[in-house]
Each structure stands twice: as C-alpha cells, then as structure tokens.
N, C-alpha and C positions, 0 to 999 in steps of 0.2 A: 356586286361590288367592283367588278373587275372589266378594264376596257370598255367602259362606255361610248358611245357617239361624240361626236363634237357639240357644242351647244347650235351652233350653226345648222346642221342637222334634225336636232331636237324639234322643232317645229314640223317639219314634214315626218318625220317618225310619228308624233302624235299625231297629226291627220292621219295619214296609214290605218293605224290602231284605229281610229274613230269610225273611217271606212270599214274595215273588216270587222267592227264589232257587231256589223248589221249582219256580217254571214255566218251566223250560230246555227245555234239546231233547229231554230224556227219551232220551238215546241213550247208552251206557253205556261203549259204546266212545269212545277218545280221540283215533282217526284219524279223519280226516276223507274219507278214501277217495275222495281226488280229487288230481289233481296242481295244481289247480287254486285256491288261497288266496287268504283275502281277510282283508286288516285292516283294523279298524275304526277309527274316528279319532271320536269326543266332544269338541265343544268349547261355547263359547257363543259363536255367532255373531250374538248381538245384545244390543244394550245398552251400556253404557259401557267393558268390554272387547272389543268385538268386532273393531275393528282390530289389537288382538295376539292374540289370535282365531286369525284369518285369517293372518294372518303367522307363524304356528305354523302354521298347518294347510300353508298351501304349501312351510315347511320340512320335512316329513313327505313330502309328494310329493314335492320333490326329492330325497330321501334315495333315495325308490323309483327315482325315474326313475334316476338314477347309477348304478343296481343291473340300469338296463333290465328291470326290473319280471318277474327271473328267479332262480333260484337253483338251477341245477344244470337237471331235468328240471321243477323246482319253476315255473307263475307265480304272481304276487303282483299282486294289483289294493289299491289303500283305498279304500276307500268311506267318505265323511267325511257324520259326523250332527252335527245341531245339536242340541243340550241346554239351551238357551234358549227361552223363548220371549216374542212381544212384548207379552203383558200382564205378565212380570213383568219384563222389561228385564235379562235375566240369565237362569241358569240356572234350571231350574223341576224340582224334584224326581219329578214325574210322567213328565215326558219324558226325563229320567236314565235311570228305571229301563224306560222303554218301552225306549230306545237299544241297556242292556244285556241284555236281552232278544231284541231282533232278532239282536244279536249270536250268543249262544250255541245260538238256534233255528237257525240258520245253520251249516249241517254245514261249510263249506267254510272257516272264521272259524278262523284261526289265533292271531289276538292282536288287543287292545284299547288303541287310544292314549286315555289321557285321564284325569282330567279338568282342567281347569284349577282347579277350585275343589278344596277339600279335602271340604266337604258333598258335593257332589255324590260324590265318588270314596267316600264311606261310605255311598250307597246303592247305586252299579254295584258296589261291590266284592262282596259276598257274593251275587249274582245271576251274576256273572262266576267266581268262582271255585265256586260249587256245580258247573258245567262245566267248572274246570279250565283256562278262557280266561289266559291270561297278559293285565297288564294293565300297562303302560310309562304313568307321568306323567313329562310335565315341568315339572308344574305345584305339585301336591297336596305339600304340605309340610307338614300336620301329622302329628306323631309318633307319635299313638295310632293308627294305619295300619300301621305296622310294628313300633314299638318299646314296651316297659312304662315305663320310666322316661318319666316326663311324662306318661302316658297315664290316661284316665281310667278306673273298673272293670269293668271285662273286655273290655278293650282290650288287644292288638290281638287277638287273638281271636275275639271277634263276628263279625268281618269275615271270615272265612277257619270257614265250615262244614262245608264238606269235609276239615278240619285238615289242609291243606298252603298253605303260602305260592305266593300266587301274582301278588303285586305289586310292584312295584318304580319307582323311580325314579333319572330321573340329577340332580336336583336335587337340594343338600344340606336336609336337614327343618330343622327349626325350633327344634330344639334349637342348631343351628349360626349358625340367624343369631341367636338369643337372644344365644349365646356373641360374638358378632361387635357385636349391639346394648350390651352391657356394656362391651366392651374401648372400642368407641367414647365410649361417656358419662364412661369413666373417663379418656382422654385427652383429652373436651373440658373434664373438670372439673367434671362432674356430680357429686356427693356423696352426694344426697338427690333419686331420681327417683322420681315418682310415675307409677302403672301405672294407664293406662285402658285401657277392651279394648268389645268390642261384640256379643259373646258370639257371636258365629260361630267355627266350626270353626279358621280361618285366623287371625281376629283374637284370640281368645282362646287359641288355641290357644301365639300365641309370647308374647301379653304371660304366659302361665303358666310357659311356658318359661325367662323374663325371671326372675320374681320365682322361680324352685325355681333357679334358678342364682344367684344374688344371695345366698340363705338358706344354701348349701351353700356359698359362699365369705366365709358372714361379711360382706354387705355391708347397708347399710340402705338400706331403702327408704321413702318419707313417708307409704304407702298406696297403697290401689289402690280403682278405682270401674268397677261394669259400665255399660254404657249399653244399655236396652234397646230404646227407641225415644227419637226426637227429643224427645219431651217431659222428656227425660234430658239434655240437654247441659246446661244450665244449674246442675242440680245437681252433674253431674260439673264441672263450672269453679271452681264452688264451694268443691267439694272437695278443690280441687287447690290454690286460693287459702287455707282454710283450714287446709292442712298444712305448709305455707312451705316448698314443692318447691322444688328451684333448676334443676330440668329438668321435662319429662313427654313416658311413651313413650305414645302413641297407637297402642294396637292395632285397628284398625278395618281393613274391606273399606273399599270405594266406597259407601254411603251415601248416599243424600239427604240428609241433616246433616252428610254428614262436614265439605263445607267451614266451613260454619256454624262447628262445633266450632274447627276451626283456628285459624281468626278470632278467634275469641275468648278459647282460649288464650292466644293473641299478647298481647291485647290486656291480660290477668292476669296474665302472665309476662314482660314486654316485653325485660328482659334475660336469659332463659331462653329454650334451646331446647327445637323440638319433636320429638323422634327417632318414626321410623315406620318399618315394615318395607317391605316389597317389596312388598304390597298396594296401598300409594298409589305405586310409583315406576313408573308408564307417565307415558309422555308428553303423553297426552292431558290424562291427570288435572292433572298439574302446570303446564299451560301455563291453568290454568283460575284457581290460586290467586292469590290480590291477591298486588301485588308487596309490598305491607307487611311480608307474610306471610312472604315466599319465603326472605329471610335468614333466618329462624328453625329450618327445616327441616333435621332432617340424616337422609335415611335411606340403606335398607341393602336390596341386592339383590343377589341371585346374579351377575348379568350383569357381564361387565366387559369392556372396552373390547377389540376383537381382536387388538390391540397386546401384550396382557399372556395369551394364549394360545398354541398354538403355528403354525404353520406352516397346519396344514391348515385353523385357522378363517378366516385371510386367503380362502382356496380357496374354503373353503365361500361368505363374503360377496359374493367378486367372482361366481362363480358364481350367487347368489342374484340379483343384478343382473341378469345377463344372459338369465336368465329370467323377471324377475319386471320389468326397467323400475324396481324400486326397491329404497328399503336396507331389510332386515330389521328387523326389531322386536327388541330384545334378548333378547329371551326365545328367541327362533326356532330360534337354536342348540340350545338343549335340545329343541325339538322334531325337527329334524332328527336328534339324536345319539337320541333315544328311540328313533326309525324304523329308524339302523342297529345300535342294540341289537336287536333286535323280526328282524332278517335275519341279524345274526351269530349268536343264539339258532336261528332254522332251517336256516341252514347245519350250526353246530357238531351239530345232531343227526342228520346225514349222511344214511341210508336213512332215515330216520323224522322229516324237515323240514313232514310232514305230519301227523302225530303233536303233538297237543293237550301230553298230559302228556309226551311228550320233549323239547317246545320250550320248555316251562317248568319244567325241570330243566335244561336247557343256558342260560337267562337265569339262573340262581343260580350260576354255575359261571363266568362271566367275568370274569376276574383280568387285572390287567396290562394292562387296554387302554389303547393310545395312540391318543387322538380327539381332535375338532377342539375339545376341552375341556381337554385334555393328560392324561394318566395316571392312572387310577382301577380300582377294581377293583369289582365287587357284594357285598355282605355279607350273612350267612346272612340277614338281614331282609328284605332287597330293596332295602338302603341304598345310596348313592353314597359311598366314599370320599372322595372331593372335599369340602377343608374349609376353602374359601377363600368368601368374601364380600368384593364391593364397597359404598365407602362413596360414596354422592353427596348434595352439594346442590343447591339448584334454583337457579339465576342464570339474568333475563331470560327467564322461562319453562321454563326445557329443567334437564332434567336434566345435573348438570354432575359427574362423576369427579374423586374428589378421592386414594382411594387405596383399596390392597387390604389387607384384614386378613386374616392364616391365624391361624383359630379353634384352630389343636392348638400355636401357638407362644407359649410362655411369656407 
C-alpha cells in the first residue's frame, strides 16, 4: 500500500520482474520433498511505515505460533525479509525482487506473505509465480493485480507468466474503497470533487478507481491533476482552486510533500474537505498533521474497529497482547488472517501440504470462511469477498471511527 514507484517507472519495474522471473529454482517439480516448510513474509521494515510493518509481521507469527508451527506431519517455520531499505526509507525495488528470489530458489518455500505496497507486489509477483509460489497480501490493493476492469494494458496478466493465478488477498482492492470513497463524498455533500493522485501504484491506482466509477454512475467531477514530484503541489493546488471543487480526493502514498500538499489544500479549500484513502490512515502519519488541518480530513480504511467484527477478532487482539505487551496496528488483523489463509490452503491439500501447485489450488477454493474478519469467501481472481470499508477522521491526532460503509449496499 505504501510508497509505490512512479507510473513512469512502472514499465521498466515490470520488465525487471519479468526478467528475473526466469531465475527461480530451475526445478520443475512442484513438491518440495521435505516435510519441512518454510514461508516467506515481505515487508518494509523501515521508513515511515515500518511500525505497521512490524505489527503485521508479528501478526503473521502469531497466526503460526496458534498453529504450534505444525500441520499434520507438516512443519512450518516464517522466515520474515525486509524489502526496504535505509537509503530509500521504504521499500526499494532491488531488494523486492532479491526477497522473491530467495524465496522460490528455496525448495522448502511453500508460500509468500507480502507485500505491503502494491509496486512492490508487481515486481515479486511474476518472479513468485514463474515457481508457482502462492502469494497472500494484506496489504497490495491495487486492482490491475487480479482484476481487468480498472486495470491498466495487459494487466492482470503480465503478472502471472506461468498463466495460472497465483495471488491473492484478504483485503478488499481498490475498486472497493473507490466505491466506499464516493458513497462517502456524496453523503458529506461533496458535488463536484476534484481527483489528485501521485502516480504510484497505490495512489493512482484508487484515485483512477475513483473517477471510472464516478463516469459509469453519471457523476461529475471538476478535474483531476497527477503530481509527480514536490515541484508539483503547487500547480496541483492551483488546479484545484481553479476548478471551483467543493471537495478534493488526494490519492497519495506517504510522500515528502505529502504534508506540504495537505496544508495547503486546507488553506485553498477552507470550507471543503480533504478525503484520502488508507495510504495516509496510520497513526503515525496522522498524529504528525497540524491540527488546522485535521478537521478537514475524511479517510477511508479497511480496518474497523474489533467491536464491529466477530467474536474471534476480540481473541485474536487480547491474544496479541499477551504476547506482544501491546495493541496491534490495524492493519495486523489482515496479516494474521493472510497467515491462516496460507495453513488452511496446506492443510486443505491433505497428502500433498507440501505440494507448491496443490497449495495454490486449495487457496482459490476457500469458500465460506468464518475468521477473525467474519465471513468471506476467495474468488476466481484471488479477490476477498469482504465489501466493507471503514470511515475515519482524525481528532487530536489519532485516528478517530466515525462509521462503516458496505460498498455492495444500495
């Protein structure tokens, strides 16, 4: 989700990816001929997300530990990589593809958690799936990953060399919180929004989302502006003041500009809000915005409060405590539930949990599960039925739950 590439970029990232997906393990077979499994965990462990990061990653261990790190005759180790590194303060596309590399050279690699960013997961993906690795995010929510509509050309495809799906996610993509970002602007009163975005995977990915659902229900929008570096906010503000928006959605990562940006939307919009996706709603970020700023803010994240889940996520959070000393990150639950996706896919493939391509053919095939998320099922894409999005503001710093919107209800 976080710090994607430029779109500019994005081109030569996917050839990269396509390159390097030819230097796997070179082993033809799909078992791993060992009782012995190992899954991978991808994150960025430094830089401006790196505390929900981490807080992702130890919900992924505890998923294992619950499981006593066995299945059947089966064991199960993670082995967690960092996909950041500290000259770019984020994830670094070099060390992406080293990660999914290791991986699939790794006879004993049963599956791949990761990544948080949606760039990043479009270069591990086609390096991951030339091996046929199963690859579980809880993060990566752009759509041209699994699905055509929204997708840019010859998406999703690219990603998947081997022509079998082999990705998935339990987080709803971004076609969902698009749908979730509109219903919200039309009940704040928004009429006329104006779409900025920052050409990363993530951030453009839902402000595109935004305006092809907008176009397809008949609604107007005042414009839209890319920003491609900081030398860019000022025009983009511009352009937002010269459209006479009475809202504007900021599609942006975490940025060095991004506060900048905000700032000074406010300052051009004073009676207009600023709606943002799930890219800007960690806690770190928002405890950092002027309080000027903060009323203005309305975004929109998967996460919602464990109150409004069922039974087992109370479980999961007190349990996170009691191992961790503290409270989870909101995002964490999707990492934890990605993990016992990633075990009920080797269980369900009975004799053959060691078996590459039977464990991701048993990840496409789960229907009907009741998790610490409530009830969803996988779809032929590797999609989450789950079609719920939470809305929050930012009051006094913190991220503040204001309600839930179901994107499939009228």
């Amino acid at each position: 989700m976080r710090r994607a590439p430029t779109s500019a970029l994005a081109p030569l990232l996917a050839a990269l990816a396509l390159l390097l997906a030819g230097c796997g393990g070179g082993n033809d077979s799909t078992t791993t001929g060992s009782t012995a499994l190992t899954i991978y965990s991808s994150l960025p462990l430094q830089g401006p997300t790196a505390a929900e990061s981490r807080s992702v990653l130890d919900a992924e261990k505890l998923a294992l530990i619950e499981q006593d790190g066995r299945i059947g005759d089966l064991t199960v180790k993670l082995v967690a990589l960092d996909d950041s590194t500290a000259d770019r303060q984020g994830w670094d596309p070099a060390q992406t593809s080293r990660n999914a590399r290791r991986a699939v050279q790794d006879r004993s690699a049963i599956a791949y958690l990761g990544e948080s960013d949606s760039g990043a997961t479009a270069i591990s993906l086609p390096i991951l799936n030339a091996d046929g690795l199963l690859q579980v995010s809880a993060q990566s929510t752009y759509v041209g990953l699994t699905k055509t509509a929204g997708a840019d050309k010859g998406e999703p495809e690219k990603y998947y060399p081997s022509g079998k799906r082999s990705f998935g996610r339990d987080v709803p993509a971004d076609d969902v919180q698009a749908a979730a970002q509109l219903q919200w602007q039309a009940q704040d009163g928004c009429s006329r929004p104006f779409v900025l975005d920052d050409r990363s995977f993530d951030g453009r990915g839902v402000a595109e989302e935004l305006r092809r659902l907008a176009l397809r229900d008949g609604r107007p929008m005042a414009g839209a502006f890319s920003i491609v570096d900081a030398g860019h906010v000022d025009d983009a503000v511009k352009a937002v003041t010269d459209s006479r928006a009475d809202c504007v959605f900021v599609g942006a990562t975490q940025q060095a500009w991004t506060m900048r940006l905000l700032s000074a939307l406010h300052r051009a919009l004073p009676e207009g809000h600023i709606f943002a996706p799930d890219e800007l709603a960690t806690e770190d970020f928002v405890a950092r915005i002027p309080a000027a700023v903060q009323s203005s803010l309305r975004l929109t994240s998967p996460a919602l409060p464990t109150r409004l889940h069922p039974p087992a996520a109370a479980a999961f959070v007190a349990s996170y405590r009691r191992t961790y000393g503290a409270e989870p990150a909101p995002q964490a639950i999707y990492g934890y539930e990605a993990m016992k996706l990633v075990l009920v896919a080797i269980n369900n493939a009975r004799g053959k949990g060691n078996d590459r391509d039977a464990v991701r053919r048993q990840f496409f095939r789960i229907k009907d599960r009741d998790s610490v998320l409530g009830p969803y099922s996988i779809d032929a894409n590797g999609d989450t039925t789950i079609d719920d999005y939470g809305l929050y503001e930012v009051r006094g710093g913190r991220l503040t739950f204001v309600r839930k919107i179901d994107t499939a209800a009228p």
